[in-house]
C-alpha positions as CSV (number, residue, x, y, z in Angstrom):
1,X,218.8,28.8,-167.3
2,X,215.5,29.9,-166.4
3,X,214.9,33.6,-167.7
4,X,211.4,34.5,-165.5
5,X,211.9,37.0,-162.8
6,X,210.6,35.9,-159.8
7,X,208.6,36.9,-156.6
8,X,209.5,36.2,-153.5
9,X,207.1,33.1,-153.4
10,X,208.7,31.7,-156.3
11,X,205.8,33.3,-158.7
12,X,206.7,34.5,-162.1
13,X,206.6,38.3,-162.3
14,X,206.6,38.7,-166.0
15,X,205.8,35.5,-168.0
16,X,208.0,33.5,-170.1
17,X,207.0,34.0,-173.6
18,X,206.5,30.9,-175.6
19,X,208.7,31.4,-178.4
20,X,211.5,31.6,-175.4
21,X,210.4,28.3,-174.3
22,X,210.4,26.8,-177.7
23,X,213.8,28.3,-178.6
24,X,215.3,26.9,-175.1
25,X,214.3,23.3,-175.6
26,X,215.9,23.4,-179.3
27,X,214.1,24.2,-183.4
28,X,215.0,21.4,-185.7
29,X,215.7,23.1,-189.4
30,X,213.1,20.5,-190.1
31,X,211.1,22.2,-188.1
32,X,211.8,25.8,-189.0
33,X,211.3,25.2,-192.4
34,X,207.8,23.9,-191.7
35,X,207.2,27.5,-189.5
36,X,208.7,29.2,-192.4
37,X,206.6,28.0,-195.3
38,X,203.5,28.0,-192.7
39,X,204.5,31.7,-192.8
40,X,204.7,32.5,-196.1
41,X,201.5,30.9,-196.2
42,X,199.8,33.1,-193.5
43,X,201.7,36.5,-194.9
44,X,199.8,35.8,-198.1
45,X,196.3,35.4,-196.8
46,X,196.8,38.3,-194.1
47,X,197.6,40.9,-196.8
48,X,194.0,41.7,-198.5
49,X,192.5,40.9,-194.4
50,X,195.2,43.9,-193.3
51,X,194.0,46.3,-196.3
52,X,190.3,45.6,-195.7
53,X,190.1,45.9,-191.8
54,X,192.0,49.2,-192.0
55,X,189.5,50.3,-194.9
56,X,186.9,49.4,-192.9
57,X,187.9,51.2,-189.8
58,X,187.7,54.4,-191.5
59,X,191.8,55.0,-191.6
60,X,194.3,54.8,-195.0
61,X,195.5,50.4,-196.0
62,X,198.4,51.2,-194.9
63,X,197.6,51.4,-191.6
64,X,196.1,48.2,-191.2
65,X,199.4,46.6,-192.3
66,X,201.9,48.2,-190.2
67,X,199.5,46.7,-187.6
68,X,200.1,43.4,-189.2
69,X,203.5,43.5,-189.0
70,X,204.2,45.6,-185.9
71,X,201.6,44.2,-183.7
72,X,201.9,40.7,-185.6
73,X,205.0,40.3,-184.5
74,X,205.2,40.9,-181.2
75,X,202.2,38.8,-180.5
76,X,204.4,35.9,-182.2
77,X,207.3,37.3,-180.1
78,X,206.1,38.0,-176.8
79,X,202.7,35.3,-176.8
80,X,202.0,32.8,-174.1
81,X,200.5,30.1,-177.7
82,X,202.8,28.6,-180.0
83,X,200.4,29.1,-182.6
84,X,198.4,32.5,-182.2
85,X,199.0,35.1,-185.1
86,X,198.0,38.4,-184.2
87,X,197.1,41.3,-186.4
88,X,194.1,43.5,-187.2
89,X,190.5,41.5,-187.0
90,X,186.9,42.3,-187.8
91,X,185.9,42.4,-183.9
92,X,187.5,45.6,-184.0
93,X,186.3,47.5,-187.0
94,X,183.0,48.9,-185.7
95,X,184.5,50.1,-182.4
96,X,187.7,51.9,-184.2
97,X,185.8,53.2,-186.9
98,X,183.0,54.8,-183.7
99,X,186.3,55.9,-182.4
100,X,187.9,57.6,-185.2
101,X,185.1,59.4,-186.6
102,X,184.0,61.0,-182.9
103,X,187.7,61.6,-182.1
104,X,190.2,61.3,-185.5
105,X,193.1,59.0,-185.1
106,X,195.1,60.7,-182.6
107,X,192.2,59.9,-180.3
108,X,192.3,56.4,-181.3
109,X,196.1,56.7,-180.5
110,X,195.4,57.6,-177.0
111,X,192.7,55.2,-176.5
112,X,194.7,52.3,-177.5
113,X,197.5,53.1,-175.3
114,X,195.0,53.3,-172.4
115,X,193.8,49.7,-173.4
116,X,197.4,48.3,-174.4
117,X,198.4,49.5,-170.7
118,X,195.4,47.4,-169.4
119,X,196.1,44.1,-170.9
120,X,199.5,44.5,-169.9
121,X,198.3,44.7,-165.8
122,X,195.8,42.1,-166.5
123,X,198.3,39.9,-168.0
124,X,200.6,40.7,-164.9
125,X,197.9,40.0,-162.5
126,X,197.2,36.6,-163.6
127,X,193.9,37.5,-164.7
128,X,193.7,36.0,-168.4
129,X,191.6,33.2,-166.7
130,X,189.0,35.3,-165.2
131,X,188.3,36.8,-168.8
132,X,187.9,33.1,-169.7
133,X,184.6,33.4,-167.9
134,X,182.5,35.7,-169.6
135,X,179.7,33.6,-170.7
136,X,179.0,32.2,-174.0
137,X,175.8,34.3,-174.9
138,X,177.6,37.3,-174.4
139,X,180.5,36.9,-176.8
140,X,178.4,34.9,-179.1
141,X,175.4,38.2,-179.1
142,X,178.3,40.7,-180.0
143,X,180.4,38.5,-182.3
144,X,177.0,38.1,-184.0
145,X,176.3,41.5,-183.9
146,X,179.7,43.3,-185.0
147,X,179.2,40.7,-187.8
148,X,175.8,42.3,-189.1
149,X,177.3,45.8,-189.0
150,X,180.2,45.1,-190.9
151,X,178.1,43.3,-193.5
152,X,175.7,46.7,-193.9
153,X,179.1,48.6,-193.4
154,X,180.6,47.1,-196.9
155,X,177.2,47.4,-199.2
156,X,178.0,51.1,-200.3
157,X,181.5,49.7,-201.6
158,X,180.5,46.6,-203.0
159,X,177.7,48.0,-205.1
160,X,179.6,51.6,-205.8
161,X,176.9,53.5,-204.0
162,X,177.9,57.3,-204.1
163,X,176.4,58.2,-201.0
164,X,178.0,61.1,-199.3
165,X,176.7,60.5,-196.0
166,X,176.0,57.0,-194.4
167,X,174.9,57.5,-190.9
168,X,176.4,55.4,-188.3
169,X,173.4,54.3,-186.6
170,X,172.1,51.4,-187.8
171,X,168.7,52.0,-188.6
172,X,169.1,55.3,-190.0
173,X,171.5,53.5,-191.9
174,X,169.2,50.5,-193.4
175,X,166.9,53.5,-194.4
176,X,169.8,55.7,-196.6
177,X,171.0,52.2,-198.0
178,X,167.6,51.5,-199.1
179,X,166.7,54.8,-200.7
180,X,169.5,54.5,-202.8
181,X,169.3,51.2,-204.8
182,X,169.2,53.6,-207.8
183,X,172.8,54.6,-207.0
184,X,173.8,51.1,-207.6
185,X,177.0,51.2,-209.9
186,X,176.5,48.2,-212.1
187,X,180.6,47.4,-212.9
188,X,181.8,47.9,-209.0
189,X,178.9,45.6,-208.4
190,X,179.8,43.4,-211.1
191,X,183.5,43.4,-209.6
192,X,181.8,43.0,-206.2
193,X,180.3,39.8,-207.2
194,X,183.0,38.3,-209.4
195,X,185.8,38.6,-206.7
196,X,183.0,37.3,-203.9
197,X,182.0,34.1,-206.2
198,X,185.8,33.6,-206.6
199,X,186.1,33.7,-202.9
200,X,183.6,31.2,-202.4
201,X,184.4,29.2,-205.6
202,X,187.8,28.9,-203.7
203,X,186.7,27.5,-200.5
204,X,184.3,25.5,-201.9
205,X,186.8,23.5,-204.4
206,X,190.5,24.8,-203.9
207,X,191.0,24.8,-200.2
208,X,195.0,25.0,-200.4
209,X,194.4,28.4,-202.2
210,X,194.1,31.2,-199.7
211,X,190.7,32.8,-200.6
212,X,190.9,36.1,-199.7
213,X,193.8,36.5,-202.2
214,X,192.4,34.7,-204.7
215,X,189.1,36.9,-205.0
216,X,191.0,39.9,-204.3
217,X,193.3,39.1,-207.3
218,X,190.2,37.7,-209.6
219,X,188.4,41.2,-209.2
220,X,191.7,43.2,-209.9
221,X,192.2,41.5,-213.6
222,X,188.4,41.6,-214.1
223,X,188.6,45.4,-213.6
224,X,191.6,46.1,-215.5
225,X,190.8,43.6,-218.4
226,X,187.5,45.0,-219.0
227,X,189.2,48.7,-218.0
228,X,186.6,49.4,-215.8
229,X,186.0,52.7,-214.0
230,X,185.7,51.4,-210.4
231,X,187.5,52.4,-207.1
232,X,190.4,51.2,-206.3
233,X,193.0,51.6,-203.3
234,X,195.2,53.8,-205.8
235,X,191.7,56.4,-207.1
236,X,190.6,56.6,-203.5
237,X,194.0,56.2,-201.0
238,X,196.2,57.2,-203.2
239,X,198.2,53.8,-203.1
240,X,200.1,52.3,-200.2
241,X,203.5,54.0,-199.3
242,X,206.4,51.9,-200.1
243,X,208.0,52.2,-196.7
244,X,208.5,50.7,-193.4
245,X,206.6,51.9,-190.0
246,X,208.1,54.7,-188.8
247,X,207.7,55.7,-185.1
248,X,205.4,58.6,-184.4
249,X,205.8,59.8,-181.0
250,X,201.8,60.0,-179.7
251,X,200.0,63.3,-178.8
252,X,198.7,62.7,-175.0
253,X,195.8,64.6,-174.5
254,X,195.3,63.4,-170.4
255,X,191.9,65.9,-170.6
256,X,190.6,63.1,-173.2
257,X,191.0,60.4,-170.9
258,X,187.7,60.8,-169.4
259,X,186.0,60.4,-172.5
260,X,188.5,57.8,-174.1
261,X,188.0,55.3,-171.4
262,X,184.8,53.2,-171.4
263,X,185.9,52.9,-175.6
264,X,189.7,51.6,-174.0
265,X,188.2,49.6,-171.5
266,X,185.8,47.9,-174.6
267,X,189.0,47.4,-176.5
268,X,190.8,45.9,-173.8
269,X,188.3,43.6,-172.9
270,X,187.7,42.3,-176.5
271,X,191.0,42.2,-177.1
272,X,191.6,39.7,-173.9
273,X,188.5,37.6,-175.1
274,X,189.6,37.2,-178.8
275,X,193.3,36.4,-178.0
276,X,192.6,34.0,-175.7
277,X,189.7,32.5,-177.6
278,X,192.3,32.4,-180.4
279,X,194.9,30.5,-178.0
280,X,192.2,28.3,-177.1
281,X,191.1,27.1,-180.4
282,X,195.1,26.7,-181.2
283,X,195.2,24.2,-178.4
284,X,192.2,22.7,-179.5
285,X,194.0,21.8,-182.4
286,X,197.7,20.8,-181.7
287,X,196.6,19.4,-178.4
288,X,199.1,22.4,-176.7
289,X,198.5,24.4,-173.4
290,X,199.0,28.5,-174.1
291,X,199.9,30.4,-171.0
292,X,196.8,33.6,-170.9
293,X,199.2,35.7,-168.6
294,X,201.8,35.8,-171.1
295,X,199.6,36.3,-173.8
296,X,197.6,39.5,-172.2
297,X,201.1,41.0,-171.5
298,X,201.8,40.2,-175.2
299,X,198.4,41.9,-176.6
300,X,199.1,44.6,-174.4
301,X,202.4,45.4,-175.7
302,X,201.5,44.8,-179.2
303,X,198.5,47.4,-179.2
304,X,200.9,50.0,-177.4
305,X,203.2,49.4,-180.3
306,X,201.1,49.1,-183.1
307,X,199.7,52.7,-182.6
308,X,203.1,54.3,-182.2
309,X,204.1,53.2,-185.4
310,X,200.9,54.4,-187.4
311,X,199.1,51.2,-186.7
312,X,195.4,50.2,-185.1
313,X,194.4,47.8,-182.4
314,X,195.2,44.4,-182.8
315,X,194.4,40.9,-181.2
316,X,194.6,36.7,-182.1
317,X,193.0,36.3,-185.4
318,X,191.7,32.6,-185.4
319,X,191.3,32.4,-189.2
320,X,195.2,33.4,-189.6
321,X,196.1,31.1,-186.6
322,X,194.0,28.4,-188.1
323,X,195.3,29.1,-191.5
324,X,199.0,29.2,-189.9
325,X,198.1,25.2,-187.8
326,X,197.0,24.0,-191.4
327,X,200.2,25.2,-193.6
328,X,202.5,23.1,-190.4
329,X,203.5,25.6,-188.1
330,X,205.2,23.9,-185.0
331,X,206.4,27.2,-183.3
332,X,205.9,31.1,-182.9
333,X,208.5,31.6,-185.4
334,X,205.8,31.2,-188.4
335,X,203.8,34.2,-187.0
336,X,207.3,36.3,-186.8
337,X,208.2,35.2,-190.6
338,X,204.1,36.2,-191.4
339,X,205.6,40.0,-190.1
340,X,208.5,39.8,-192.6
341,X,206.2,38.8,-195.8
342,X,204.1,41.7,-195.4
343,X,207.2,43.8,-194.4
344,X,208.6,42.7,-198.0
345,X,205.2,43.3,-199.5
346,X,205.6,47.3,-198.4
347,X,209.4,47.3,-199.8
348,X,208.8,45.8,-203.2
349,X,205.1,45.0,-204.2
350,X,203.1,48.2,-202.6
351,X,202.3,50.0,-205.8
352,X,200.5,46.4,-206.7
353,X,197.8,47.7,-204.1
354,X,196.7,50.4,-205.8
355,X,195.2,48.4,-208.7
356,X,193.0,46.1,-205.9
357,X,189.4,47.1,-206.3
358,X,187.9,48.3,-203.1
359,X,184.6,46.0,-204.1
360,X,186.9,43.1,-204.1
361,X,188.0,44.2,-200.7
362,X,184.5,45.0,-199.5
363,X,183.8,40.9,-201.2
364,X,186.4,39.7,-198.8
365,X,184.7,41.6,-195.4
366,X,181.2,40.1,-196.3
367,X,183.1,37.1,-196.1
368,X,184.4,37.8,-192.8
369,X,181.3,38.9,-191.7
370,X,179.1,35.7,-193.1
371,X,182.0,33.5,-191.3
372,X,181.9,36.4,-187.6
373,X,177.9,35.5,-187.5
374,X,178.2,32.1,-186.3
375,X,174.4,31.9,-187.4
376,X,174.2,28.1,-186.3
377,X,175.6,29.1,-182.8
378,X,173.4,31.7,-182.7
379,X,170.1,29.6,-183.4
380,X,171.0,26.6,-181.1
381,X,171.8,29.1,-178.1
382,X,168.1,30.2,-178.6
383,X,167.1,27.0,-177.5
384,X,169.1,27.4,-174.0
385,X,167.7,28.5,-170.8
386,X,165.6,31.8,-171.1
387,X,167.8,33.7,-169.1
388,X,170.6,32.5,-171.2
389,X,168.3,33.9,-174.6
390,X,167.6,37.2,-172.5
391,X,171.5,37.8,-172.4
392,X,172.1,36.2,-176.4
393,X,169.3,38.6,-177.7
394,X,169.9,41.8,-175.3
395,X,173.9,41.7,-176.2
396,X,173.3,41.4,-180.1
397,X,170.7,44.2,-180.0
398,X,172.6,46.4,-178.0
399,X,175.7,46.0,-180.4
400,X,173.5,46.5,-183.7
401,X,171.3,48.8,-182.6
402,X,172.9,51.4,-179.8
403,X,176.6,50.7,-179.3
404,X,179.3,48.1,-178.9
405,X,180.6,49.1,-175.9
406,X,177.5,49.6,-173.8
407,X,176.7,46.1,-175.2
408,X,179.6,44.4,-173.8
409,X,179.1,46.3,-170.5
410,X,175.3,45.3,-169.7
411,X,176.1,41.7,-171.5
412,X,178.8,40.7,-168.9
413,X,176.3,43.1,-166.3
414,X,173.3,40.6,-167.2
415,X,175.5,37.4,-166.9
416,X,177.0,38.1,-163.8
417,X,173.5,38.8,-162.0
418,X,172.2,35.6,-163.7
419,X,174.9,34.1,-162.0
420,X,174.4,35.8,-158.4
421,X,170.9,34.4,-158.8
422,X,171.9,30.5,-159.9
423,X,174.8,30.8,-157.1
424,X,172.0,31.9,-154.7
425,X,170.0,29.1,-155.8
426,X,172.3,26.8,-155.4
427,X,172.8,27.3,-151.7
428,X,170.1,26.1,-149.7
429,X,169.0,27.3,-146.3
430,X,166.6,24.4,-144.7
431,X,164.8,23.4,-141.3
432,X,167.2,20.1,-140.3
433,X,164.2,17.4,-139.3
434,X,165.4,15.8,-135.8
435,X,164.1,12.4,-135.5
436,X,163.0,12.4,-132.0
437,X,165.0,10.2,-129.0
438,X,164.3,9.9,-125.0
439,X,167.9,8.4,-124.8
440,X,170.1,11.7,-123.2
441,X,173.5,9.0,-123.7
442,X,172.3,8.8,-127.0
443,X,172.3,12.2,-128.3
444,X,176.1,12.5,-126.1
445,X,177.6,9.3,-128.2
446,X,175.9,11.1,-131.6
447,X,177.6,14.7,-130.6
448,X,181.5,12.7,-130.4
449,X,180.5,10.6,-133.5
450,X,179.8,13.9,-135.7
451,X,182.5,15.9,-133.8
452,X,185.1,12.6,-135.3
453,X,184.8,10.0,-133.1
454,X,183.4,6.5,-133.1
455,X,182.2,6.5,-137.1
456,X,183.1,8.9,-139.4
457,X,179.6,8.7,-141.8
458,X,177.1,10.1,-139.5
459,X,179.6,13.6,-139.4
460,X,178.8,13.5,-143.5
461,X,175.5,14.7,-142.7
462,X,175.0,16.6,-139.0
463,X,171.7,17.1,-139.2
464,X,170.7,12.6,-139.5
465,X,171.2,12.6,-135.5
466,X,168.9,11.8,-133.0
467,X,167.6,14.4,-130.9
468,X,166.9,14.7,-127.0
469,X,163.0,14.9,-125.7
470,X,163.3,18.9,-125.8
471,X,163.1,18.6,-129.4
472,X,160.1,16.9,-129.6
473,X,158.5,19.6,-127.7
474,X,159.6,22.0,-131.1
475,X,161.5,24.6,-128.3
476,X,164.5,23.7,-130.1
477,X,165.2,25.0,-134.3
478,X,167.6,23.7,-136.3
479,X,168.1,25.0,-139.7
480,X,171.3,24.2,-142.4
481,X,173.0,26.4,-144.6
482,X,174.1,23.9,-147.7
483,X,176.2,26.4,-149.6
484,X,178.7,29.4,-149.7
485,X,177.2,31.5,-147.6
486,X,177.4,35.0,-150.0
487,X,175.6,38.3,-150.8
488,X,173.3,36.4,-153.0
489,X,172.0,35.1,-150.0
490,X,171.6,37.6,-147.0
491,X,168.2,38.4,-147.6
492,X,166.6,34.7,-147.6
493,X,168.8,34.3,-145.0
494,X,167.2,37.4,-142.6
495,X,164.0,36.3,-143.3
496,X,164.6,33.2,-141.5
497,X,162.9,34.0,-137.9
498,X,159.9,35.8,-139.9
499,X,159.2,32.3,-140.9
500,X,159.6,30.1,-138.2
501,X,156.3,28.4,-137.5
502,X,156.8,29.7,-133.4
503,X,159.4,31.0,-131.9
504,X,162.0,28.5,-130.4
505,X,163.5,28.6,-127.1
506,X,166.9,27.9,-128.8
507,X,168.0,28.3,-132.4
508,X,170.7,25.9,-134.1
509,X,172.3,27.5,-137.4
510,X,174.3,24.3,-138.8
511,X,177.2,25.5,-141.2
512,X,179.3,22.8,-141.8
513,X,178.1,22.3,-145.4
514,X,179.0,26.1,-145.5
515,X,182.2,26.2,-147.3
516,X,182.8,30.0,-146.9
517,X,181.5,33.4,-145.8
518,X,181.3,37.0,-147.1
519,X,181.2,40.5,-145.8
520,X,177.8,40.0,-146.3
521,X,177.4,37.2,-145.1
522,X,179.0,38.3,-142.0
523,X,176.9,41.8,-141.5
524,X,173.6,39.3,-142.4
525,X,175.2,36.8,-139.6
526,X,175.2,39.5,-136.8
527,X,171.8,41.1,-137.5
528,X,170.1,37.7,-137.2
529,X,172.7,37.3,-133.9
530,X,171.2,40.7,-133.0
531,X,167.1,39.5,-134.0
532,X,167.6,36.7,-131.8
533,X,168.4,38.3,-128.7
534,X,165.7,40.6,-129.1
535,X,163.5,38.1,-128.8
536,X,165.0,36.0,-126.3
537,X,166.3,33.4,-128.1
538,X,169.9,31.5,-127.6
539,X,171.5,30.8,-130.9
540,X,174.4,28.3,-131.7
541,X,176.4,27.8,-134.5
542,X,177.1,24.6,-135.5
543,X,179.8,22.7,-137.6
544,X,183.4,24.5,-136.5
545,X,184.9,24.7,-140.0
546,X,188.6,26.4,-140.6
547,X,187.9,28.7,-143.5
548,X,184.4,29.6,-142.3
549,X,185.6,30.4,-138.7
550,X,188.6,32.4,-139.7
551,X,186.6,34.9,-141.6
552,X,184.1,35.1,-138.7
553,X,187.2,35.5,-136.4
554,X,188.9,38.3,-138.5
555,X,185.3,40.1,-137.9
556,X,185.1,39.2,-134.2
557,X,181.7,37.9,-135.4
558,X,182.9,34.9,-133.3
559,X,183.1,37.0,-129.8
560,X,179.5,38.8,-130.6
561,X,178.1,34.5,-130.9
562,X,180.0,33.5,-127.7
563,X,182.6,31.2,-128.0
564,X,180.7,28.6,-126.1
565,X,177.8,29.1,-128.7
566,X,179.7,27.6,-131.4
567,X,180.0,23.9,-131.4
568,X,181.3,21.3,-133.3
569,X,178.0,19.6,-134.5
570,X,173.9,20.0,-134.1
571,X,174.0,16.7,-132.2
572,X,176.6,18.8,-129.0
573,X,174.6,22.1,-129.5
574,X,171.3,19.9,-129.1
575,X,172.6,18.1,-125.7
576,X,173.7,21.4,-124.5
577,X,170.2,23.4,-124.9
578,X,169.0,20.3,-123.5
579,X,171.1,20.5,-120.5
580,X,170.7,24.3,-120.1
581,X,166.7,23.3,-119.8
582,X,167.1,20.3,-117.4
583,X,169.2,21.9,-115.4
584,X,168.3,25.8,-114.9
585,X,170.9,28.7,-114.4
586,X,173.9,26.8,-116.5
């Protein structure tokens, strides 16, 4: 039995989740074993990623895995992809750790909860494929850029700096970073770089190990064989508690929510981009179809959570989900059994944590961060269009150097008026040349051809009709709209009569290659209506389409044109000037 709850058009209120949809056409234990050891798998590599992310993001390990496991979970659970794994990711570190130090956890509490209530209406309001079109340069310029500031981020704990203050500014921070090369600590560096050049040595030559875990445990027996005196988890966290999430009911500060919003909004609006570029690289590789509404509400959900049970933000993380294809998932059920392997990690293996090395862990972000840079993207998009370089270079400046969210917001700010401008260009408003014709039977056999008579190609293009003697004479202007007639165009458009060579006795606007109209559109419509009979000029619009005429109807644009001003075709409003001329007072 179908489980959605429907409108009363028959419209899914609150998407299916996958995993329902899975479960309802039947799990082979061939099959579930395959999801189970893919999950094992993915548990394994998501450990160290959990431990580091939280590190990173300026809040105690164990944070980062209740977010595995909470938010993990109920991505698997609730998740429109049969192959997304959620959890804590590196696109999130920089703006949780801005967060946290300006406002301490509770405040990243509340802000979460503001952006796990937005995915959830976006997911609801069917709007998972309108995130789908923020533009390429603008994901790729703060990917690239969250990237570099997690790689300056981990220096001080891959070398052992002991550096009391690290500014969070970037440049300010390159300058403390360099002024302290003396501070190097040459065994946390040599930990550093063993546990990195396991980590590479691993996915370089032993691709069925999971890398992370591999350095992460190379580094950990190098410091304790050699007993060296480095940092660990246990020295600076004082280890991982072994117990399960417990929920902490939040502290709502509403007077915050002023200043919590444009950081919720940034997380929201990551989150939606990650997750579904997670879902989409899933389908790229099993050749499935995720369902974005489902998966927003899941994100949503799984944020809201996370955070009440002493967890972080959370999103799709392709390398898990990639990592979870690879090991034979077939279902959701491999990212729920990923929850439960970290869940048994917390019960039995926790104290292990406090050994790990926090240069190993810092190895395994510069890792992330190498693999977050997407260098090669990053050069070939330099050889797009300029405006496409303006928004690439403006977004990864704006992350590294000022702030991630007001990168994100001029980004998708600088896209959208690069794409007012090519949708403005696209639309073409041109003088219609009339051949010219004596014939008066003529021009009245072309006006019922283009209105749908005798020959159906001449209506494919109004304007290729011949035209009555009045033409010739230049009294009479036609000129075509080729395009949605939009706010990108009212101001070409109301310069039209300021260019006319003279001014005609009648003007034809032709708008049947118009395929819809604006508010705009409509107000830039009436002022030229309004220009023309100023200067004594009869207007007719031209090309009676549905869409086009309803709008102008809703307006009662239609009643200020004259309903016997609008035609179907050039070639009827051209016999009817004409006629109006010939034959004075009609």
């Amino acid at each position: 039995m179908d489980t959605e709850i429907r409108s009363g058009r028959g419209q899914a209120l609150w998407p299916v989740p996958k995993l329902f949809k899975v479960l309802r056409r039947g799990l082979s234990p061939r099959d579930l074993s395959r999801d189970v050891l893919a999950g094992l798998t993915v548990g394994v590599v998501a450990l160290p990623l959990a431990l580091a992310f939280a590190i990173a993001s300026h809040v105690p390990p164990e944070r980062g895995l209740f977010t595995a496991i909470v938010a993990g979970f109920i991505i698997s659970f609730m998740g429109g992809s049969r192959f997304a794994v959620g959890g804590p990711t590196g696109a999130f570190v920089v703006i949780i750790a801005g967060v946290v130090d300006r406002h301490g956890y509770q405040g990243l509490v509340m802000t979460t909860l503001l952006a796990g209530g937005m995915l959830v209406i976006m997911g609801l309001a069917r709007l998972g494929k309108l995130i789908k079109f923020i533009p390429y340069p603008v994901t790729t310029g703060f990917t690239s850029g969250i990237a570099v500031l997690i790689f300056f981020s981990q220096l001080t704990d891959f070398f052992g700096m002991k550096i009391t203050q690290v500014p969070a500014e970037f440049v300010p921070k390159l300058s403390v970073l360099a002024s302290s090369l003396d501070k190097v600590d040459p065994a946390t560096a040599g930990v550093g770089l063993v546990s990195l050049g396991a980590i590479l040595l691993a996915r370089r030559f032993f691709p069925v190990i999971p890398a992370p875990v591999f350095g992460v445990a190379v580094g950990a027996v190098t410091a304790a064989a050699f007993m060296l005196p480095v940092d660990t988890i246990g020295t600076r966290f004082g280890g991982i508690p072994s117990e399960l999430p417990a929920f902490v009911p939040p502290t709502l500060d509403w007077a915050s929510i002023k200043t919590l919003m444009p950081d919720a909004m940034t997380i929201a609006l990551l989150a939606g981009i990650e997750s579904l570029l997670c879902c989409v690289v899933a389908d790229g590789m099993t050749g499935d179809r995720h369902d974005s509404s489902a998966e927003l509400v899941a994100q949503g959900t799984a944020n809201i959570a996370s955070v009440l049970f002493g967890g972080i933000p959370a999103t799709g993380a392709i390398a898990r989900t990639v990592t979870s294809i690879k090991a034979g998932a077939v279902s959701p059920v491999a990212g729920c059994v990923h929850a439960f392997v970290l869940v048994a990690f917390v019960l039995v293996a926790a104290p292990v944590a406090s050994a790990i090395p926090l240069a190993s862990l810092a190895a395994v972000l510069l890792v992330v961060a190498y693999d977050m840079s997407e260098y090669r993207r990053f050069a070939r998009l330099l050889k797009a269009p300029r405006s496409d370089v303006a928004v690439l270079v403006t977004t990864f400046a704006l992350t590294v150097l000022i702030d991630l969210t007001v990168a994100v917001y001029v980004g998708v700010l600088l896209a959208s008026l690069l794409f007012m401008r090519r949708m403005s260009e696209m639309t073409e408003i041109g003088v219609c040349r009339l051949p010219a014709s004596d014939n008066l039977d003529e021009a009245v056999r072309m006006s019922d051809i283009s209105a749908g008579g005798e020959d159906s190609s001449y209506a494919k293009d109004s304007c290729a009709i011949p035209s009555v003697k009045s033409v010739i004479d230049d009294d009479i202007q036609v000129y075509e709209i080729d395009g949605p007639f939009f706010f990108g165009i009212a101001d070409r458009f109301q310069d039209i009569l300021d260019i006319v060579s003279r001014k005609p006795r009648v003007f034809i606007l032709d708008v049947t290659h118009a395929q819809t109209i604006d508010s705009t559109g409509i107000n830039a419509l009436e002022g030229f209506i309004k220009k023309c009979r100023s200067r004594g000029i009869e207007l007719y619009l031209a090309g009676n389409r549905g869409h086009f005429m309803g709008t102008l109807q809703r307006f009662g644009t239609d009643s200020l044109i004259g309903w016997d001003h609008i035609v179907d075709s050039v070639a009827e409003a051209v016999l009817i000037a004409s006629y109006k001329k010939d034959v004075p007072g009609k």
